[in-house]
MDTraj code that builds the backbone (N, CA, C; nanometers):
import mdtraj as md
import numpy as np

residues = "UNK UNK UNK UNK UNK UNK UNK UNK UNK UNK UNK UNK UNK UNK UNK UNK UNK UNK UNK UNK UNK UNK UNK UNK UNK UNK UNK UNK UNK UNK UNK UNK UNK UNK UNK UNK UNK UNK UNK UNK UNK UNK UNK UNK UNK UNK UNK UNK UNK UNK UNK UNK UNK UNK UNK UNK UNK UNK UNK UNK UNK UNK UNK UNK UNK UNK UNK UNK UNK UNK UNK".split()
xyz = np.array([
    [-1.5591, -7.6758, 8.5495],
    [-1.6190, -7.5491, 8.5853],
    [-1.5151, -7.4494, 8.6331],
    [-1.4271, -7.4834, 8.6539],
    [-1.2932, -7.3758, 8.7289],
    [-1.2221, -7.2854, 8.6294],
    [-1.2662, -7.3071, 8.4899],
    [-1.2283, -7.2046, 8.4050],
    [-1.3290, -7.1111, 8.3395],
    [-1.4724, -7.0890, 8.4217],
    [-1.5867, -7.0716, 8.3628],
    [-1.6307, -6.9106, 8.4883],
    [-1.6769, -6.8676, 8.4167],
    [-1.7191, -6.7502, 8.5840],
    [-1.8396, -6.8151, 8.6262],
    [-1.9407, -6.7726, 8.7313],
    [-2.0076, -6.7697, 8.7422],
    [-2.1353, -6.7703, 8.6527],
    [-2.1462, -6.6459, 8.6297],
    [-2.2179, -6.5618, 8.5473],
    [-2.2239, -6.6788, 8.4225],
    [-2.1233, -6.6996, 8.3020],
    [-2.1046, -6.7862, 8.2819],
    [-2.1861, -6.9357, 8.2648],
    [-2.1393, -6.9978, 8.3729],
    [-2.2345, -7.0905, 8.4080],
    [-2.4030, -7.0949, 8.4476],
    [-2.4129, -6.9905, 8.4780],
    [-2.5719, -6.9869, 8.5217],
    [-2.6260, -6.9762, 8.3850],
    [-2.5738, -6.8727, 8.3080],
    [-2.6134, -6.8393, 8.1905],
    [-2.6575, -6.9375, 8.0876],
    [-2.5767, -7.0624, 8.1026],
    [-2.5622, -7.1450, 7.9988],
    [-2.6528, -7.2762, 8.0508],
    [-2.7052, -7.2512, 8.1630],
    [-2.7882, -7.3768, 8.2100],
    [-2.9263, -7.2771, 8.2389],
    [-2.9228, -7.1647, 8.2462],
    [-3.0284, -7.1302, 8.2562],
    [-3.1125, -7.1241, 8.0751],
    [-3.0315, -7.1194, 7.9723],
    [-3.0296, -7.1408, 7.8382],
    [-3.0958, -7.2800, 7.7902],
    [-3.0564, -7.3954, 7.8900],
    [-3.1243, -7.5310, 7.8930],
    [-3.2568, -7.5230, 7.9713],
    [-3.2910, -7.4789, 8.0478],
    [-3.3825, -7.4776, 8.0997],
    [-3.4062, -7.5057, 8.2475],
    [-3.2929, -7.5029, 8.2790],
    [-3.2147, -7.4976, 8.4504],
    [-3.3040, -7.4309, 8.5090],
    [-3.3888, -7.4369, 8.6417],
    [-3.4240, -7.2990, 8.7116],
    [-3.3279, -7.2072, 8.7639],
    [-3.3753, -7.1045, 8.7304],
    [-3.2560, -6.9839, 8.8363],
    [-3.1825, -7.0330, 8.9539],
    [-3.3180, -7.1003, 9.0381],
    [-3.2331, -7.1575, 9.1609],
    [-3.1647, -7.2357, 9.1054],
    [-3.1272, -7.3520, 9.0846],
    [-3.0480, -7.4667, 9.0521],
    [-2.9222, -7.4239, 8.9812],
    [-2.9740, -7.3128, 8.9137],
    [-2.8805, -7.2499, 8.8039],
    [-2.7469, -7.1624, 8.9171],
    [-2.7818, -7.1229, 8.9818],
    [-2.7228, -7.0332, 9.0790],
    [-2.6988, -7.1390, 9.1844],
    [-2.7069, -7.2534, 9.2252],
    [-2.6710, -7.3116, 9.3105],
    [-2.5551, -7.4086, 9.2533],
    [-2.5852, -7.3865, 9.1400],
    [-2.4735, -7.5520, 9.0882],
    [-2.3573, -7.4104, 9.0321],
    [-2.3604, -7.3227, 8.9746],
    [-2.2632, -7.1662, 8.9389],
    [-2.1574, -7.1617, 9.0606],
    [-2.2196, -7.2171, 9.2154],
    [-2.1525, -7.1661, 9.3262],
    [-2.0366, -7.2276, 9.2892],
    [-2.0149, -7.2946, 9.2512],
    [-1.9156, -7.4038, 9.1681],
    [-1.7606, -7.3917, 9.1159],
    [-1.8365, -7.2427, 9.0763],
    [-1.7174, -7.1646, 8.9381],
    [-1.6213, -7.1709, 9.0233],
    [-1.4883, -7.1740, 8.9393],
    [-1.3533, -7.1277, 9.0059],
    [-1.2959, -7.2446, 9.1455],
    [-1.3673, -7.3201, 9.1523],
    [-1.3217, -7.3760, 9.2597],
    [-1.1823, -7.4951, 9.2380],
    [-1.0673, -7.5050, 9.3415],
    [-0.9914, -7.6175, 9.2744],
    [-0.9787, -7.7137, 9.3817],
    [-0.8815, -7.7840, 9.3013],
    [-0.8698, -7.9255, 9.4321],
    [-0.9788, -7.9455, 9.5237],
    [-0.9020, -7.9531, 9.6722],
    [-0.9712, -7.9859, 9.7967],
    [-1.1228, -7.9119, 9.7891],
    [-1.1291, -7.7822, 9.7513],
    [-1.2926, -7.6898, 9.7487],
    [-1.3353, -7.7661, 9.6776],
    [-1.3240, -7.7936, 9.5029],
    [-1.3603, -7.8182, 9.4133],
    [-1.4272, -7.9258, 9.4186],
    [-1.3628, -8.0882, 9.4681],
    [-1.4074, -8.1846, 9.5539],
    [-1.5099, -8.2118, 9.6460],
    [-1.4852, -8.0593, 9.7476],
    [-1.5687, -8.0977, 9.8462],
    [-1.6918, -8.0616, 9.7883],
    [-1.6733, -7.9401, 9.7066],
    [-1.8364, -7.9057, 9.6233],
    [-1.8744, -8.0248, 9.5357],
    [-1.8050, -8.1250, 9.4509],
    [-1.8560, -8.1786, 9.4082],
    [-1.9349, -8.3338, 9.4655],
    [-1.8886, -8.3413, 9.5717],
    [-1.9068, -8.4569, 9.6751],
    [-2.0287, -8.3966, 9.7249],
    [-2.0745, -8.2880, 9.7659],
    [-2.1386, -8.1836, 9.8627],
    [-2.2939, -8.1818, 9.7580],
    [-2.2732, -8.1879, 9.6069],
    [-2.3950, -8.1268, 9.5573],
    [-2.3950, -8.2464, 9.4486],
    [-2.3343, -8.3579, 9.4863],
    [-2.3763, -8.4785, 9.3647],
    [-2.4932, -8.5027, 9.2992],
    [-2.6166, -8.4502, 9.3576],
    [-2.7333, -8.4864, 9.3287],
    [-2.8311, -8.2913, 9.3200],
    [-2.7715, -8.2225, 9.2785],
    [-2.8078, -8.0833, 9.2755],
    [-2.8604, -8.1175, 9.1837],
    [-2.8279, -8.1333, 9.0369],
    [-2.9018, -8.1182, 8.9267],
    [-2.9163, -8.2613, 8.8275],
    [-2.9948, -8.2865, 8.7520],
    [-2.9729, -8.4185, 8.6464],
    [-3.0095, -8.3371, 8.5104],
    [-2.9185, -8.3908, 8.4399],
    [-2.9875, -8.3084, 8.2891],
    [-3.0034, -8.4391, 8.1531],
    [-3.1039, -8.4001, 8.1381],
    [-3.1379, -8.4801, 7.9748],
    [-2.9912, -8.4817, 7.8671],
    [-3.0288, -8.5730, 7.8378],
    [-2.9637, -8.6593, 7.7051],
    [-2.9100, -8.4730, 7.6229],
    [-3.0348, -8.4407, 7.5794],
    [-3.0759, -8.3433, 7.4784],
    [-3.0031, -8.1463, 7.5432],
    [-3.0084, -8.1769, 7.6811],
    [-2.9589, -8.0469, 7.7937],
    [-2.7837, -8.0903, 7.7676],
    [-2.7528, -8.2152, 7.7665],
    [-2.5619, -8.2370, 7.8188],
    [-2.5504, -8.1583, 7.6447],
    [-2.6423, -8.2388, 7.5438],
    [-2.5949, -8.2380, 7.4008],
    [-2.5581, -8.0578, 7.3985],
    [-2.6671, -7.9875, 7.4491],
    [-2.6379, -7.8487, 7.3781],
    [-2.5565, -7.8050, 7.5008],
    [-2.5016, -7.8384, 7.6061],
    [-2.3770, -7.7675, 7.6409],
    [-2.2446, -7.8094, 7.5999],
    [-2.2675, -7.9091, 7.5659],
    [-2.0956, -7.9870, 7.4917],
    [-2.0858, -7.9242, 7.3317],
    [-2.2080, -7.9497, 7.2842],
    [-2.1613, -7.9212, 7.1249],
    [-2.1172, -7.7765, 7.0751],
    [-2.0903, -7.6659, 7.1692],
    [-2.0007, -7.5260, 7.1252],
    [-1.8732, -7.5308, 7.1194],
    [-1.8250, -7.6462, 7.2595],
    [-1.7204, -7.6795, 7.2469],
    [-1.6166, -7.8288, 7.1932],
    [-1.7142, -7.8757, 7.1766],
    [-1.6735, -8.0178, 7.1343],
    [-1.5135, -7.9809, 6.9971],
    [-1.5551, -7.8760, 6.9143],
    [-1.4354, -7.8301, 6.8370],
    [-1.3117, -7.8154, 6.9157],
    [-1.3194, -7.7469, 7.0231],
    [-1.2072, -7.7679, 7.1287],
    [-1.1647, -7.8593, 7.1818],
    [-1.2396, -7.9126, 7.2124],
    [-1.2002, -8.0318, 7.2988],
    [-1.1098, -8.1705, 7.2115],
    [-1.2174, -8.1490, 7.0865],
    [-1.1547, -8.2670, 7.0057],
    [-0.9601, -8.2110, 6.9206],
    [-0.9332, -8.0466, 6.9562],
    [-0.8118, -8.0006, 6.8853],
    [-0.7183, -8.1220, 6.9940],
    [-0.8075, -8.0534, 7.1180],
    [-0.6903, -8.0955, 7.2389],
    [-0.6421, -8.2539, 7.2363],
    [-0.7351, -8.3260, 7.2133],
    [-0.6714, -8.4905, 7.2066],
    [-0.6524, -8.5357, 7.0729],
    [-0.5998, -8.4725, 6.9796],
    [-0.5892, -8.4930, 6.8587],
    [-0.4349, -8.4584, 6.8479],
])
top = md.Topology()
chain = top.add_chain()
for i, resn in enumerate(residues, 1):
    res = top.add_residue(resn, chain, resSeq=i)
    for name in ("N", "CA", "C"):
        top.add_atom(name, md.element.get_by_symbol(name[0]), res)
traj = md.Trajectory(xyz[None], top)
């Protein structure tokens, strides 16, 4: 999430079917590194769960990227 804005992120889970709240609470996220980044992720482990079918359509825009990078 630390290369993503905000805006960004809400956008793309609110697209899955995220509520606004959740959507805007798990966004608080963006930009954060190390030690913050950590403590947010330790802090909100259990904020959101997403379906099989919710991970599929946020990975598959980038999956082309991802797969240049370990190739």
């Amino acid at each position: 999430m630390r290369d993503r804005s905000r805006t960004e992120i809400e956008q793309k889970l609110l697209a899955i079917k995220i509520t606004p709240y959740l959507a805007v609470r798990t966004a608080a996220g963006a930009s954060l590194r190390g030690e913050a980044a950590w403590r947010f992720a330790r802090d909100n482990q259990n904020l959101i769960s997403l379906t099989d079918v919710q991970q599929r359509h946020l990975l598959q825009p980038n999956l082309p990227s991802y797969e240049a990078i370990v190739r």
